[in-house]
C-alpha positions as CSV (number, residue, x, y, z in Angstrom):
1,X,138.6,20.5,76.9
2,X,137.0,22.5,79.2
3,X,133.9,20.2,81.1
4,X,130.4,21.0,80.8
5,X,130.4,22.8,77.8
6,X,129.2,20.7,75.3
7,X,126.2,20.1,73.2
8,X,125.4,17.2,70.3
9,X,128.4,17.3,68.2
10,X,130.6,20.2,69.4
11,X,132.5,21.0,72.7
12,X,133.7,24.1,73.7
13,X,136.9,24.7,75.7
14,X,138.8,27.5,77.3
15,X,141.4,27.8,74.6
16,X,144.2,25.6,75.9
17,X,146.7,23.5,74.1
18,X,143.4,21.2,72.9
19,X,141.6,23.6,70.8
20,X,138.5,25.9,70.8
21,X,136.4,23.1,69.4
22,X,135.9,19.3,68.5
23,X,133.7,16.9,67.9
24,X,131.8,14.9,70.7
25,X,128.7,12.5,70.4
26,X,127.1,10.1,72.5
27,X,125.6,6.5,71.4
28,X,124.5,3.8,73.5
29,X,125.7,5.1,76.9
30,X,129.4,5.7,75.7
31,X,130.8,9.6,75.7
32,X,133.1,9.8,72.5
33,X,135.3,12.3,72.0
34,X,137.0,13.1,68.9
35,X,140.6,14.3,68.3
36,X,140.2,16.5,65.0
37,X,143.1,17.1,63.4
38,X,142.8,19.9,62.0
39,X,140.4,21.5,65.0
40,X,143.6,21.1,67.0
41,X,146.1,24.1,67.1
42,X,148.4,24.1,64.8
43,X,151.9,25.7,65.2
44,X,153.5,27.5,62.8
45,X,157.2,27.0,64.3
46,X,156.9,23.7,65.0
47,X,156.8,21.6,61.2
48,X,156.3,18.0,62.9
49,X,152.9,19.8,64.7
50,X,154.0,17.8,68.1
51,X,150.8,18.8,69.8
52,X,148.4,17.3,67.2
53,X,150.6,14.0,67.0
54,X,150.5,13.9,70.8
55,X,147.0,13.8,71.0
56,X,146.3,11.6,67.7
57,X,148.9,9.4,68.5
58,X,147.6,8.8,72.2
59,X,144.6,7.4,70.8
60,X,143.5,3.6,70.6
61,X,141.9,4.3,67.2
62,X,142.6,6.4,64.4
63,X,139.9,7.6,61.7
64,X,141.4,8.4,58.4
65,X,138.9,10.4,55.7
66,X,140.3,10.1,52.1
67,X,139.0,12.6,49.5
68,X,137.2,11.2,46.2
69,X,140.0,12.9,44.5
70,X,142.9,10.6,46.3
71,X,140.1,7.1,46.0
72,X,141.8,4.6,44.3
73,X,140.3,3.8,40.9
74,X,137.8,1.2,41.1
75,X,139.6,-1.5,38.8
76,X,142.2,-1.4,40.9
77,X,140.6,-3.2,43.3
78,X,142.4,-1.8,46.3
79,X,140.8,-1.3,49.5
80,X,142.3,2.2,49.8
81,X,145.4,4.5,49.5
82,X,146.5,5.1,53.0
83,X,149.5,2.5,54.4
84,X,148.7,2.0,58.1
85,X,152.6,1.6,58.1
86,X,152.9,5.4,57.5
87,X,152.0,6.3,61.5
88,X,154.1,5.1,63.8
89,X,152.5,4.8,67.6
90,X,152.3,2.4,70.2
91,X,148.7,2.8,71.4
92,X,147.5,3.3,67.9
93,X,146.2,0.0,67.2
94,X,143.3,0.5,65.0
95,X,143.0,2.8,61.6
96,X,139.2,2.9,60.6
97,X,139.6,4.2,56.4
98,X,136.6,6.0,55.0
99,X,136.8,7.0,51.2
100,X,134.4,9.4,50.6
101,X,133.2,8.2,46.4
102,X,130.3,10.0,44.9
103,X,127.6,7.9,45.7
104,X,129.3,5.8,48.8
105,X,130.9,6.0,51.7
106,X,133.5,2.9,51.1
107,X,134.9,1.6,54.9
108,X,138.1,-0.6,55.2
109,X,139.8,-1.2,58.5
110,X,143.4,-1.9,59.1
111,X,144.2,-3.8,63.0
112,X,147.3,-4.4,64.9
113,X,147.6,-7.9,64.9
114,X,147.4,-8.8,67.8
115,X,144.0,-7.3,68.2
116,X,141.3,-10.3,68.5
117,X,138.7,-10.3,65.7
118,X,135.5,-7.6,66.2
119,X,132.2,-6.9,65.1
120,X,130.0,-6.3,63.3
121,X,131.5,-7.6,60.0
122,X,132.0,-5.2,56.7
123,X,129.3,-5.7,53.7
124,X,131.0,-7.3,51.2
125,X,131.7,-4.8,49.4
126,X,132.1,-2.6,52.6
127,X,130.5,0.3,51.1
128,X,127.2,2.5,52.1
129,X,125.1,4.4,49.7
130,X,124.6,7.5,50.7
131,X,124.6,9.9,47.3
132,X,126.9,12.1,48.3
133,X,126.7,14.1,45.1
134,X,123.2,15.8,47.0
135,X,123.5,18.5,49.2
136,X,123.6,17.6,52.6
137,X,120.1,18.6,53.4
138,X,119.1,16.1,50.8
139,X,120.8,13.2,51.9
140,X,118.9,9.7,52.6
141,X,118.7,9.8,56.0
142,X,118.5,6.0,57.0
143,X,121.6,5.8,54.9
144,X,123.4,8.3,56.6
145,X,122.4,7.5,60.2
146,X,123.1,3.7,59.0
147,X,126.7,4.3,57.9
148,X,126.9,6.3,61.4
149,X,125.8,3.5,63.7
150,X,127.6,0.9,62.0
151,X,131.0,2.9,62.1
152,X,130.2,4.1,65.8
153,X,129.8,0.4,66.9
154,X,132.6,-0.4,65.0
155,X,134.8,1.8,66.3
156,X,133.8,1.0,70.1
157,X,134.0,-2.5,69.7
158,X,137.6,-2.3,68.2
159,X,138.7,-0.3,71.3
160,X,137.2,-2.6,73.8
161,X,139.0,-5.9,71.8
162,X,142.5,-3.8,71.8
163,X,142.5,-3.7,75.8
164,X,142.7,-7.6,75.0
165,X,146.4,-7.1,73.3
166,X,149.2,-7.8,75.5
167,X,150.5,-3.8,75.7
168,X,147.3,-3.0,77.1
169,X,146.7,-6.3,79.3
170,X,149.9,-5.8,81.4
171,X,149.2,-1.8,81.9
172,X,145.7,-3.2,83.5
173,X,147.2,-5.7,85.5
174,X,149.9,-3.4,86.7
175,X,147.4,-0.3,87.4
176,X,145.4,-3.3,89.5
177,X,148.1,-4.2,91.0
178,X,149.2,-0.8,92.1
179,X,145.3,0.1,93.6
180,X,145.5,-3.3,95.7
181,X,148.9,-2.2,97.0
182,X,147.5,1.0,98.0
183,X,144.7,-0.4,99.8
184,X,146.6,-3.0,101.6
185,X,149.1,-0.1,102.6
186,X,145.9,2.0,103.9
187,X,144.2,-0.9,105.3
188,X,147.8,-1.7,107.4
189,X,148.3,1.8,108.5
190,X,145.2,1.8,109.6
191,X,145.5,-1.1,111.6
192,X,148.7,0.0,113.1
193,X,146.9,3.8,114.1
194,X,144.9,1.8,116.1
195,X,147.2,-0.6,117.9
196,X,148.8,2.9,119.3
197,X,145.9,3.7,120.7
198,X,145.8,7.0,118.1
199,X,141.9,8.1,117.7
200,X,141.1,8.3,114.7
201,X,138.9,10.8,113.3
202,X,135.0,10.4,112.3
């Protein structure tokens, strides 16, 4: 996307391979940037849609939105209808499910397991009120920005606990590892610069 062109909950960029548009918001200090699916070009020639599943599938966590039509019915007594088996990626640890019903918002999340637990804990049952059979101008709006917060803290907290999994433990350590190298290598050159007698510049 194309920087400094953003306001509350849309960016603009210059038309690249990322989209005119996506979603952006900022809570608590922490810039988060959406990957839309369908904001994100799609391609006619290609069927698998590469570029979408490149982006989406780079990411640490994956929101999933489920129609009221696709809900599973409520005697079932299943969380939801998506199979966190059905996406295949290995930096996609997290799938936050939100199944829009029409009165609730109902939130199940799915975790690689090795992920270490994260907060804050789902409402048993994991569901917000939010009477979404009103028009958006009339809806509660300490529901809404309720179900917001908790899902944005959620969702941050569930990042921060995946770069505790081993995958992303050993690409710190090695990234660590390589900026120590380089500044032992500068550090050591520089040294050596010295010890010639070059000057060095201001």
């Amino acid at each position: 996307m194309k920087p400094g062109q953003r306001c509350d909950d849309e960016m603009l960029s210059n038309g690249d391979m990322t989209g005119k548009y996506t979603v952006y918001t900022l809570y608590e200090g922490h810039e988060i940037m959406f990957h839309v699916s369908t904001l994100l070009p799609f391609s006619k020639d290609n069927r698998q849609q590469v570029e979408r599943k490149r982006h989406i599938g780079n990411d640490i966590v994956n929101i999933i939105f489920i129609d009221e039509s696709a809900a599973p019915a409520p005697q079932t007594f299943l969380p939801t209808m998506f199979d966190p088996t059905w996406i295949k990626s290995q930096f996609t640890h997290i799938f936050a499910v939100v199944t829009k019903a029409k009165q609730t918002y109902r939130l199940a999340i799915f975790c690689d397991e090795n992920v270490p637990p994260f907060g804050p804990t789902l409402p048993n049952p994991p569901e917000f009120n939010v009477k979404l059979c009103l028009p958006l101008t009339h809806y509660p709006t300490q529901d809404v920005n309720m179900f917001r917060e908790f899902l944005l803290v959620k969702l941050i907290n569930a990042e921060k606990a995946t770069f505790q999994t081993p995958i992303f433990s050993q690409k710190r350590e090695r990234t660590l590892e390589m900026l120590i190298k380089d500044l032992h290598e500068d550090y050591i050159g520089d040294n050596k610069m010295r010890g010639r007698g070059d000057k060095i510049e201001p």
